[in-house]
C-alpha positions in Angstrom: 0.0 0.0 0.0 1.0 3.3 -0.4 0.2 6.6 1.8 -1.3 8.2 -1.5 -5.0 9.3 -0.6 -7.6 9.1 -3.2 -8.4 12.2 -5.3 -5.2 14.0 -4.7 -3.0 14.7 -7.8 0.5 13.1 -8.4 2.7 15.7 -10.1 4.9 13.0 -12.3 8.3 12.8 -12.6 10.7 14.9 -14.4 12.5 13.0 -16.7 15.8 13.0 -16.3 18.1 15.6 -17.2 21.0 14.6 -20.3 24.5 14.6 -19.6 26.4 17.6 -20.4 29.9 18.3 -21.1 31.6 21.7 -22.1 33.5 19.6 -24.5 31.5 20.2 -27.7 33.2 16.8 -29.1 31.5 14.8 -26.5 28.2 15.7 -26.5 25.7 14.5 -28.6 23.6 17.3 -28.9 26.3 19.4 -29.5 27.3 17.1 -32.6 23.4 17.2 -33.7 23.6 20.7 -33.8 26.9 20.8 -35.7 24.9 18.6 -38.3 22.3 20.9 -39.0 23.2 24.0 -41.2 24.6 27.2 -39.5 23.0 31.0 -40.2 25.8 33.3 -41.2 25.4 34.8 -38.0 26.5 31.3 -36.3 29.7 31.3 -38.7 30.6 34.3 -37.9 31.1 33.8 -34.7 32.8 30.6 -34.4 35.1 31.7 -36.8 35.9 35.1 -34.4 35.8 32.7 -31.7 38.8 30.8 -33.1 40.9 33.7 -34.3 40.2 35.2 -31.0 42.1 31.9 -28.9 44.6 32.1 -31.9 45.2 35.2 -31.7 45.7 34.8 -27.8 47.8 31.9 -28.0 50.3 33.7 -31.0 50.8 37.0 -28.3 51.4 34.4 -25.2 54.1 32.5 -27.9 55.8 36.3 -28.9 56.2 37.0 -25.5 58.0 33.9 -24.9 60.2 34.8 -28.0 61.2 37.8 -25.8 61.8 36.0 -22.7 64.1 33.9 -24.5 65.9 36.5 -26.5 66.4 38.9 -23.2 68.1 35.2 -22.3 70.3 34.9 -25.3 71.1 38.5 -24.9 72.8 38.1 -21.4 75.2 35.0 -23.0 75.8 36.3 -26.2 76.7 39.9 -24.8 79.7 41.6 -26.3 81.4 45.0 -25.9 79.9 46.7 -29.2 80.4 50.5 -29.7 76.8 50.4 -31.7 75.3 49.9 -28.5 74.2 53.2 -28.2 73.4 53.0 -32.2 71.6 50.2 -31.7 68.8 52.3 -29.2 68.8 54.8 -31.7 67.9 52.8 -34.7 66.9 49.6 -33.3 64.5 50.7 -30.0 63.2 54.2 -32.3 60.8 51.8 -34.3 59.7 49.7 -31.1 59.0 53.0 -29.4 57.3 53.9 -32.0 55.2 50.8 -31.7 54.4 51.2 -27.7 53.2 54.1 -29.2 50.9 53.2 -31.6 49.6 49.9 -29.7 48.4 52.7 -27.5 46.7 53.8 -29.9 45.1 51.0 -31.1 44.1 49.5 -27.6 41.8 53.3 -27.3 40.6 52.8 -30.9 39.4 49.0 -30.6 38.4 49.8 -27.1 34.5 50.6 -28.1 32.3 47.7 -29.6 31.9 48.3 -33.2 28.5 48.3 -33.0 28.1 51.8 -31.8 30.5 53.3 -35.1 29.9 50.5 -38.0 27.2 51.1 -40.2 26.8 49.6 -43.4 24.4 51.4 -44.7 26.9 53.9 -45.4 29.5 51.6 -46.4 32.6 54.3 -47.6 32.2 55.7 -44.2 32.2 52.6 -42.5 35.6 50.9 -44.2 37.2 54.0 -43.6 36.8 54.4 -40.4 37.5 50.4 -40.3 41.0 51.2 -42.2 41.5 54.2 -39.7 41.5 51.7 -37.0 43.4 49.4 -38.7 46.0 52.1 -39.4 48.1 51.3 -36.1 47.9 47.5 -36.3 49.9 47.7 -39.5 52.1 49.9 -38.0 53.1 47.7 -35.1 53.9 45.2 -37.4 55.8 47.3 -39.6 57.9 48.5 -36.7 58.9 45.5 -34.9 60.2 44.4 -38.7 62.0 47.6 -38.8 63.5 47.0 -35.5 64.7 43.6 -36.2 65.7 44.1 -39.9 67.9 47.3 -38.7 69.3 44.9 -36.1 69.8 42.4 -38.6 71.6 44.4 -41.3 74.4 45.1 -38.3 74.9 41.7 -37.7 74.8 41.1 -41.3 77.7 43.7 -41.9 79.8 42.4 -38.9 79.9 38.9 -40.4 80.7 39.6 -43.8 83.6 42.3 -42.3 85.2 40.1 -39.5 83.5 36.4 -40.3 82.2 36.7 -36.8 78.6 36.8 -35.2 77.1 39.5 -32.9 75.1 37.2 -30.8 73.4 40.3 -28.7 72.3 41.9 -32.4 70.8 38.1 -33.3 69.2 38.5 -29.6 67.5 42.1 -30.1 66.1 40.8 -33.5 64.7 38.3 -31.8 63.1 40.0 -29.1 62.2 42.9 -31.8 60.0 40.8 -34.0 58.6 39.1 -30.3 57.5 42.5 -29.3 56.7 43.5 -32.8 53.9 40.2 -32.7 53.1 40.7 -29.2 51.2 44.2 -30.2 50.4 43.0 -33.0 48.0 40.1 -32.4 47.1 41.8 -29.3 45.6 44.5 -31.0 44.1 42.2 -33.6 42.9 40.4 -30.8 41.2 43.0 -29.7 39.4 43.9 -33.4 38.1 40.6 -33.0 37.0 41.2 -29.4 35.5 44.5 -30.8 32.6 43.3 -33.8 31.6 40.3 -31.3 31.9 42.1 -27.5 30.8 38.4 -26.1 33.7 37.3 -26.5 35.0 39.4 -23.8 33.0 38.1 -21.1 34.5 37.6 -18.1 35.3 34.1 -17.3 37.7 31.9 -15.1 41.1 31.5 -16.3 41.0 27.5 -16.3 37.6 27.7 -18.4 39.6 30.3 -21.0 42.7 28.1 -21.2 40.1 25.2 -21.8 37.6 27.4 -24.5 41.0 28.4 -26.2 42.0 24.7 -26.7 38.8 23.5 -27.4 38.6 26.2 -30.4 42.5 25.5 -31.2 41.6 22.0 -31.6 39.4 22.4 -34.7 42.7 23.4 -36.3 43.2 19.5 -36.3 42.1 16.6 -38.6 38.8 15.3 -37.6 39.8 12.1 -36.3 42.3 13.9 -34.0 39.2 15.8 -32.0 37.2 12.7 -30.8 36.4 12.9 -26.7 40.0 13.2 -24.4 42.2 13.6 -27.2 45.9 15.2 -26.8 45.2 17.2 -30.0 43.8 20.9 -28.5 47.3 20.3 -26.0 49.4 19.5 -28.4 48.1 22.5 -31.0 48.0 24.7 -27.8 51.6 24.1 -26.7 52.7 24.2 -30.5 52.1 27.3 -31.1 53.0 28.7 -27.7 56.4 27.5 -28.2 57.0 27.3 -32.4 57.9 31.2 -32.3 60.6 31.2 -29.5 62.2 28.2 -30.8 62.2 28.3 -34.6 63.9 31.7 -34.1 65.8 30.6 -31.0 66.8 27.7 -33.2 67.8 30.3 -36.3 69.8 33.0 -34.1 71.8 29.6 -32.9 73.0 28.1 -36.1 73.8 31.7 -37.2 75.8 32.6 -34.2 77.4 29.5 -33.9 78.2 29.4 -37.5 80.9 26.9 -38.6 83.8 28.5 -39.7 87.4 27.0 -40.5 90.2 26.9 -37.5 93.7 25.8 -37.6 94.2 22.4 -36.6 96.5 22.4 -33.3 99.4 20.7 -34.1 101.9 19.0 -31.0 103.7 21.1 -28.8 107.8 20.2 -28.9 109.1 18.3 -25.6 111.1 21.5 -25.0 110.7 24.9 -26.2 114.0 26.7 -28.1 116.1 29.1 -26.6 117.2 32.5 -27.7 120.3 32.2 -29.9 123.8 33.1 -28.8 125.7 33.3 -32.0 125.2 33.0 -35.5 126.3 30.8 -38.1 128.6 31.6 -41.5 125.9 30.8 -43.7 121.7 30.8 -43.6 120.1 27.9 -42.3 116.8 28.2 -44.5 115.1 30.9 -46.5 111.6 31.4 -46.9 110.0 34.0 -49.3 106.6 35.5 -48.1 104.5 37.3 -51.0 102.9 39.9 -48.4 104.0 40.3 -45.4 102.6 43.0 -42.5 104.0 42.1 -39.5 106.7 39.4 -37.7 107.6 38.9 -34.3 109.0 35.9 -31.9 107.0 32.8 -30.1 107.2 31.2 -27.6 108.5 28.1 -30.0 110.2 30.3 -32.9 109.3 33.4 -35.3 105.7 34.6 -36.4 104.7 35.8 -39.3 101.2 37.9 -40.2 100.8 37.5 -44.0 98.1 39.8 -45.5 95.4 36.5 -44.9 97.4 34.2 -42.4 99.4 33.9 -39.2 102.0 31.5 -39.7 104.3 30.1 -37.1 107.7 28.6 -38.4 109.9 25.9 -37.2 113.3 27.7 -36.1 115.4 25.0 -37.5 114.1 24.6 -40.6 111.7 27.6 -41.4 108.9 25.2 -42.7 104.8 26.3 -41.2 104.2 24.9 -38.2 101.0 25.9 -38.1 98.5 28.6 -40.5 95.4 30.5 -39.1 94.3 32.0 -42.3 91.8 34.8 -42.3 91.5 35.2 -46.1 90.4 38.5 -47.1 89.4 39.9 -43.7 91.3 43.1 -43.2 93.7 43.5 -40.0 94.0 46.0 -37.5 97.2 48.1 -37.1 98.0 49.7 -33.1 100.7 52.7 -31.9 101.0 55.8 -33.3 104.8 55.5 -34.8 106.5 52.8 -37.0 108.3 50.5 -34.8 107.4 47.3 -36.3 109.5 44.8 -38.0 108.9 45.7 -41.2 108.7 49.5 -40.6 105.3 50.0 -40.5 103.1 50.2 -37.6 102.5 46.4 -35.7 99.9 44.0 -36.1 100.9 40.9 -33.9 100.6 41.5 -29.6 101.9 39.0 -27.7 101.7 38.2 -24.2 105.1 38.7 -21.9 106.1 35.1 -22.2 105.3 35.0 -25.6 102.7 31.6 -25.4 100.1 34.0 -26.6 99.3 36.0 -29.8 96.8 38.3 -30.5 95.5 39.9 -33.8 92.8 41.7 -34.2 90.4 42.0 -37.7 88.7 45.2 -38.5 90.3 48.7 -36.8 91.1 50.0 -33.3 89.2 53.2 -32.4 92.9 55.1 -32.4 93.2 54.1 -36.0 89.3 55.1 -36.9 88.7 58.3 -39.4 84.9 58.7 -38.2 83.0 60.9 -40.2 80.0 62.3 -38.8 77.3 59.9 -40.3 79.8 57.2 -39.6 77.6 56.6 -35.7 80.9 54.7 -34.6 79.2 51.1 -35.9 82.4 50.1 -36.9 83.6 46.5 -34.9 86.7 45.0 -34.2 87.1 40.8 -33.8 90.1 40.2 -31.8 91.7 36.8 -31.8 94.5 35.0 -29.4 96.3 32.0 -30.7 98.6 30.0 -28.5 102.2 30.2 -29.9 103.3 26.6 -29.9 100.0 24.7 -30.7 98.0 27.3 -33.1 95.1 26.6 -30.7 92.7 29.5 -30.9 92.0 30.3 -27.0 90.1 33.5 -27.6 87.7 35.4 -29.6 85.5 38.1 -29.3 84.0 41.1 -30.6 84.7 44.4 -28.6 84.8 48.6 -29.4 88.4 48.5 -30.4 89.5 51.1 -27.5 92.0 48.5 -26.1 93.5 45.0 -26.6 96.0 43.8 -23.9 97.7 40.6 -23.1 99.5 39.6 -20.2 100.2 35.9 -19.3 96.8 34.6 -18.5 94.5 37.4 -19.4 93.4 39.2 -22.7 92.0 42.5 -22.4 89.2 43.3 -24.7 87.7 46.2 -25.3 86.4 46.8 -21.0 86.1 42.8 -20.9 89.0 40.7 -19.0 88.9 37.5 -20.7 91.0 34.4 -19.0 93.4 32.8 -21.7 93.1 29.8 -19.9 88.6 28.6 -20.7 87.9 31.7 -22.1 85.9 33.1 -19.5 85.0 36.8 -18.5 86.8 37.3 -15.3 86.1 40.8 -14.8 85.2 43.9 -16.8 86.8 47.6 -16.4 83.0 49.1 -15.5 83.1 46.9 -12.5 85.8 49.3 -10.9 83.5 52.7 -10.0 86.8 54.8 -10.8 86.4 57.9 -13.0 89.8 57.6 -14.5 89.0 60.3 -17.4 91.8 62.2 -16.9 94.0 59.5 -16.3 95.2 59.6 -20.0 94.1 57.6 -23.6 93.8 53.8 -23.6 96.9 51.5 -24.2 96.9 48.7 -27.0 99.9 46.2 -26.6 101.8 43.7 -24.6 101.0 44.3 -20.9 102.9 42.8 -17.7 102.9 39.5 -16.8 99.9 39.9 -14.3 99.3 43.8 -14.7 97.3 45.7 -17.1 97.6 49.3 -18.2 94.4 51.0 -17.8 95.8 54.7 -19.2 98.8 55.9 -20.1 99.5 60.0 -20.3 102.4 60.5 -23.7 104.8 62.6 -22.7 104.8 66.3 -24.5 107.9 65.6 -26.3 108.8 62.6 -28.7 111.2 61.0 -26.5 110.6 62.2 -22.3 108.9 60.8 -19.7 105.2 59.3 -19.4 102.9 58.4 -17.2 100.4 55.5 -16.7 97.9 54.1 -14.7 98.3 50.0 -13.8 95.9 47.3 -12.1 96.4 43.7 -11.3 94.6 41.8 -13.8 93.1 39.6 -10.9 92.0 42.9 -8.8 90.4 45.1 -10.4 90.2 47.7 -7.4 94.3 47.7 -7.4 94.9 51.1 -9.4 98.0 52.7 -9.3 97.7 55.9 -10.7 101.0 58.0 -12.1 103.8 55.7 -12.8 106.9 57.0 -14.6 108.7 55.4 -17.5 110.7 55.8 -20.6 108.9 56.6 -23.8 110.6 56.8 -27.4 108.2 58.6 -30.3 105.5 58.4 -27.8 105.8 54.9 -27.2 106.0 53.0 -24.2 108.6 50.4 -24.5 107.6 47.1 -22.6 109.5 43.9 -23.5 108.4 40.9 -21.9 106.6 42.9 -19.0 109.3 45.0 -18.3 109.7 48.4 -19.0 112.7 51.7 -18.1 112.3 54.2 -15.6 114.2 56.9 -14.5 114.0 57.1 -10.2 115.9 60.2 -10.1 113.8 62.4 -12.7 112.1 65.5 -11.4 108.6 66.2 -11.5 109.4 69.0 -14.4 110.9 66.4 -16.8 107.5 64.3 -16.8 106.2 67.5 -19.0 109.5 68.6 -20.3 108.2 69.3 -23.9 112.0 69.6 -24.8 113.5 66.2 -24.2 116.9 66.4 -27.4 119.2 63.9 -25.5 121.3 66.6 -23.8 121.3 64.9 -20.6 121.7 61.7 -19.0 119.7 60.1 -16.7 120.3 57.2 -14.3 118.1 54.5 -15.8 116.5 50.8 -13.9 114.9 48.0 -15.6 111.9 47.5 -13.6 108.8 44.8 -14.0 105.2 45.9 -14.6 103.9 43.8 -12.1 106.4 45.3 -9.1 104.8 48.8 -10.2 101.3 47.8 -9.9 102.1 45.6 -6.4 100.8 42.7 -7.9 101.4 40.2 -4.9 104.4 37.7 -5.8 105.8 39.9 -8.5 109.5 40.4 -8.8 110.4 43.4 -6.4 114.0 43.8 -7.9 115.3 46.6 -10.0 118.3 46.1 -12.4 120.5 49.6 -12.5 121.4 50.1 -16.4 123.4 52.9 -15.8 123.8 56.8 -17.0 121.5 56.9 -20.4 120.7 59.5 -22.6 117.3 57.4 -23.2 116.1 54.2 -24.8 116.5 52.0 -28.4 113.1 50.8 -29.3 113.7 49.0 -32.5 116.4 47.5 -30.9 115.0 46.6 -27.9 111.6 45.1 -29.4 113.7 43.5 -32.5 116.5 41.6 -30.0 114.0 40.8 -27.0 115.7 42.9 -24.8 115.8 46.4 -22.8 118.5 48.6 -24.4 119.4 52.1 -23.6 121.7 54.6 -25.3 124.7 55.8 -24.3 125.5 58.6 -21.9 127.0 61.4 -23.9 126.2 62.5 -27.1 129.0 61.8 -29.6 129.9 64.2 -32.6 126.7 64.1 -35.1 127.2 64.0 -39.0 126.6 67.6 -39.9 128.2 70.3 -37.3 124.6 71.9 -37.5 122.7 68.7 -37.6 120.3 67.8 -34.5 122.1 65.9 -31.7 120.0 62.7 -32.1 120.8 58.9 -32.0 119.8 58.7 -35.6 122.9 61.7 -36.7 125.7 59.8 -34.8 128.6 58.3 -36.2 131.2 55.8 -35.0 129.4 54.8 -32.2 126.5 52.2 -31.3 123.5 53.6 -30.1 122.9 50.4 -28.0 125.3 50.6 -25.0 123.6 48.4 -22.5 120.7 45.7 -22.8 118.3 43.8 -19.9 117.6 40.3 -20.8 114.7 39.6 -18.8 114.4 36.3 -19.6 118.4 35.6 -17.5 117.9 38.9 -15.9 121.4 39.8 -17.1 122.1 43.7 -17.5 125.4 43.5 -20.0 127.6 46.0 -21.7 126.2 45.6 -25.7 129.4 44.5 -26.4 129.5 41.4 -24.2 125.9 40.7 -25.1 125.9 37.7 -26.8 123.3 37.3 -29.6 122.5 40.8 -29.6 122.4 42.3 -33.2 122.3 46.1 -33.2 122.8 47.2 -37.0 122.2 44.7 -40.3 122.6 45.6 -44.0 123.6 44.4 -47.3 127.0 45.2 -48.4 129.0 44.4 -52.1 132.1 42.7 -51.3 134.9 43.2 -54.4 134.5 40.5 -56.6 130.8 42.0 -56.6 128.8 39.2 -54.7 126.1 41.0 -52.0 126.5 39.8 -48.2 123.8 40.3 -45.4 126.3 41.9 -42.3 125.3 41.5 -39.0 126.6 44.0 -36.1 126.6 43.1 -32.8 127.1 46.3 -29.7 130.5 45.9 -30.7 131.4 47.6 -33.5 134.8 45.5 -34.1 132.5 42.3 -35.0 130.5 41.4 -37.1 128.6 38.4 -39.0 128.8 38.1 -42.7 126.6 35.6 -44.9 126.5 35.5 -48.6 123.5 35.9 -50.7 122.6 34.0 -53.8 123.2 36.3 -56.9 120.4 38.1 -57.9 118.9 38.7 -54.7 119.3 42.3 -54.3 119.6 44.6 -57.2 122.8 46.7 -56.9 122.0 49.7 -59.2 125.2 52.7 -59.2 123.5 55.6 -57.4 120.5 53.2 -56.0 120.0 53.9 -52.0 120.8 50.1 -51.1 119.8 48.1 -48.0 121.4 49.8 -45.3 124.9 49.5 -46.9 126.6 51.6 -44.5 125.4 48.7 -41.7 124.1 51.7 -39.5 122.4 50.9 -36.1 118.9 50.5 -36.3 116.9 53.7 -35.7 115.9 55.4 -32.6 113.7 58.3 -33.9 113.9 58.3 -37.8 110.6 57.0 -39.2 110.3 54.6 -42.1 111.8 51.6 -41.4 115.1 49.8 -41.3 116.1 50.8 -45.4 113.7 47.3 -45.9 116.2 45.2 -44.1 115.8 43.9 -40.3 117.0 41.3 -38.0 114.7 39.8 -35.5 116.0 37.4 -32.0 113.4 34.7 -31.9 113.6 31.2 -30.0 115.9 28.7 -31.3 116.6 31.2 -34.6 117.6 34.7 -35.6 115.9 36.0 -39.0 116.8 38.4 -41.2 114.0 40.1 -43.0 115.4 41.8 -46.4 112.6 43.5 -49.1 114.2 42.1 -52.2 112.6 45.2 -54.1 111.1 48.5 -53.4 107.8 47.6 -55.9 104.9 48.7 -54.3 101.8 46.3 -53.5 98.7 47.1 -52.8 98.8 44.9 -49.4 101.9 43.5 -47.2 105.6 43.8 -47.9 107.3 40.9 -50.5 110.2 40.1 -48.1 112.5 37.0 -48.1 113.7 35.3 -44.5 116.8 33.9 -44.1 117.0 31.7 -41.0 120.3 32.1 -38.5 120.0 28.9 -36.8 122.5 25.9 -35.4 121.7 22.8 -36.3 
């Protein structure tokens, strides 16, 4: 029985309600209703519905793009002096498009409804193209950005064969930002002809809407109920942007380009020569040379494409870094290079390093005034023995430095050792503006020169500013030392001072080797306090000042002598370069023995080399060492050297190399390297349009 009383009604029972889903795949209403034709109306708005979610998915994947290029841009930062260039031209256009996305967002921000009317169609697509106006410039911007980005990197690499990994970075991060406004404000066009689509809903519902719509981007078979398709089309095009263009700035910065294959370092290293033999060991003819100096294993030699490293004993190429075509980078003020032009080639104080750099150093730059300072310079640091490249990197050009273990880049400290950045010159909050210009060259063995104040005259007294190249905070301001044509002679990371020189000489404007001056061969590092350094001084004597060429060409510290002898000309100028009779070289520093030694007891020292004619007509290379009583003579094969009556020759009178007179050694030199000494004669005077034709002959015992 029931409790139910007669009469009364029974409401019946609801029938039950369907299940539901939001997925529109799993629903089988929803799939009736998909069956049936759609009214435009219907169409319209899925197809807004989807752009809308792609549209949101495609600014969530550019903003990625940037998060990963900001990324890139902190590892692939360099020291470029288009920095400042690069805000200019490259952040202009992306200012421009904050400022127009601005724009845009107040111009989409009413529904279309209340300003689209169709029955006046002209006036309705223009105010539709008015709108539209700063869309298209977003995207136009962010392409500007990046393609002025672009055509900087572009230049650099096809200049130095190197990539600017922070340019690749900003292009990246330009065409992010570029699509970020973009498909946000086209987000918002679509949000503007259908406002429901702006209804407020929970973020896990949106993420799942979005999806849902992204899905029918798929096959048909790929949407049935719990598929992985919306996911996987979701997380596709989240993450395609950042890294196919991730991917791209990669392989282009990473670029495979050619490097020497190291070749076996020797059980021992050669030693600096003592003697020479009767006759040349080996010759070797170079078709453009620029620049040679000495190894830690034997000479090098810069070529107009190539750095070459030759065996001492037998003058065959150890080793070739070729750079073909690339264009390299000259430093100093005054010819006192090998050849007689300015130097190329800076090696470290114990010579296992060598660095050249591609492109030009600021000191060298004629900037004109739409120039902008873009231009780059790629230095590179080989060791000397293997021809392994330990360093290479892209910097302004103010300064290159190398001391044992560090290279100095630009305002980057680079270890020689992995390559890392150790520390960087903006690190130290010293305003050392008035401290003097930036120094390019060999450094001390742990010490770098952060300024360096040239002396008024030619040949006085300068000043410079040092630093530990493992503490950066270590300045030492005002250090005095010997300069010769406004250059500061270091060899192997010692330098010449003069400890009993009065303030008024550092500025003496007049400095014409009238007087003498007690002079000490003193280390870098024991003038910047670098803990450990040598703290002994080496007392050279009474000098009327310093020999660059011949310090820099025998490896050693020489000074001149004390007193001034008679010059050529009674009315000539009392300089090294007028004397007669006498060697300018009177004592020498060997800082590798640590030896100071009268020139003429020197052995291995070469202070003069020329090419006489002996009688029965047959040319000889003569070598002069501090003693003027001795000398080295080695036959050349006929042929060699044109002898032409009234022809300047090759230094024929076999006069000391020069201390002030500019222009070379009369295309004939002699340089001290380990286990050889080479003599560098310019066969001919014919001009080339890069690098010297000169001919080696190696000095070596076998």
């Amino acid at each position: 029985m029931t409790d139910q009383r007669p009469g009364e009604d029974v409401e019946p029972l609801a029938a039950p309600t369907p299940l539901t889903s939001e997925n529109p795949y799993s629903s089988l209403s929803a799939l009736a209703r998909r069956r049936r034709p759609r009214t435009p109306q219907e169409r319209r708005q899925v197809w807004s519905r989807r752009f809308e979610r792609l549209f949101w998915a495609l600014k969530v994947g550019a903003m990625l793009t940037v998060l990963v290029a900001a990324g890139l841009y902190l590892a692939w930062r360099a020291d470029l002096t288009m920095r400042w260039v690069l805000l200019y031209l490259g952040l202009a256009p992306l200012v421009t498009a904050l400022v127009l996305w601005g724009i845009g967002i107040l111009a989409w921000e009413e529904p279309a409804e209340y300003w689209v009317d169709w029955q006046h169609r002209a006036r309705t697509c223009w105010r539709i193209i008015k709108r539209l106006l700063p869309v298209a410039g977003v995207a136009v911007c962010g392409l500007l950005s990046a393609g002025e980005a672009l055509r900087l990197w572009h230049g650099i690499f096809m200049t130095l064969d190197a990539s600017a990994g922070e340019l690749l970075a900003f292009t990246m991060a330009a065409l992010g930002l570029g699509a970020f406004f973009t498909f946000d404000l086209l987000q918002r066009v679509t949000r503007s002809f259908f406002p429901e689509l702006a209804q407020a809903s929970s973020l896990r519902s949106r993420l799942r809407d979005r999806s849902a719509g992204l899905s029918r981007l798929l096959p048909a078979h790929l949407r049935s109920a719990g598929s992985w398709g919306p996911r996987i089309v979701l997380v596709v095009i989240l993450l395609a942007p950042s890294l196919v263009l991730s991917a791209s700035a990669y392989l282009a910065h990473n670029w495979d380009r050619p490097r020497p294959i190291p070749v076996a370092a020797p059980a021992t290293l050669p030693t600096y020569p003592t003697s020479f033999p009767s006759q040349a060991t080996w010759t070797h003819d170079i078709p453009a040379a620029l620049d040679a100096t000495a190894g830690a294993a034997g000479p090098l030699v810069l070529t107009d494409d190539s750095l070459i490293s030759l065996d001492p004993s037998t003058g065959k190429i150890r080793w070739d870094y070729d750079r073909q075509g690339k264009k390299f980078a000259q430093y100093g003020g005054r010819v006192n290079g090998v050849l007689g032009e300015r130097p190329y080639l800076i090696t470290s104080p114990d010579r296992r390093h060598v660095a050249l750099t591609l492109g030009e150093l600021e000191s060298q730059r004629m900037r004109s005034d739409g120039d902008l300072g873009r231009e780059q310079s790629l230095t590179i640091v080989l060791d000397t023995v293997t021809g392994r490249v330990t360093n290479e990197h892209l910097h302004d050009g103010k300064a290159v430095q190398l001391t044992d273990s560090v290279l100095l880049a630009g305002s980057t400290i680079y270890s020689l050792a992995d390559d890392s950045i150790l520390w960087r010159l903006s690190d130290v909050d010293l305003d050392l503006s008035e401290e003097g210009s930036p120094y390019t060259g060999t450094a001390g063995h742990a010490s770098l020169i952060r300024a360096e104040k040239i002396p008024g005259s030619p040949n006085g007294i300068g000043l410079f500013t040092l630093v530990p190249d493992t503490n950066p905070r270590g300045v030492v301001r005002d250090v005095p030392a010997a300069y010769a044509n406004r250059e500061l002679l270091i060899v192997e990371g010692w330098t010449v001072t003069y400890p009993e020189a009065t303030q008024d000489e550092f500025n003496d404007v007049d400095w014409n080797y009238s007087k003498a001056h007690r002079a000490q061969a003193v280390s870098l590092d024991t003038l910047a306090k670098v803990p450990g350094a040598d703290t002994h001084t080496y007392d050279l004597g009474q000098t009327l000042g310093i020999a660059p060429m011949a310090s820099f060409l025998s490896g050693r510290l020489a000074v001149l002598p004390a007193a001034t002898p008679t010059p050529v000309e009674p009315n000539a100028t009392p300089g090294p370069d007028g004397w007669k009779d006498q060697s300018t070289v009177a004592t020498t520093f060997n800082p590798r023995t640590r030896a100071v030694l009268a020139a003429p007891q020197d052995p291995g020292l070469v202070t003069a080399v020329g090419v006489t004619r002996a009688d029965d007509g047959q040319g000889r290379i003569s070598l002069q060492s501090g003693d003027k009583s001795k000398a080295t003579s080695i036959p050349l094969e006929n042929g060699t050297v044109p002898f032409v009556p009234g022809a300047r020759g090759r230094n024929g009178g076999v006069q000391d190399f020069p201390v002030n007179m500019l222009g070379g050694n009369d295309g004939i030199s002699a340089l001290s390297a380990p286990g050889v000494t080479v003599v560098l004669l310019r066969p001919t005077y014919e001009s080339q349009t890069t690098g010297t034709r000169i001919r080696l002959y190696g000095l070596a015992w076998l």
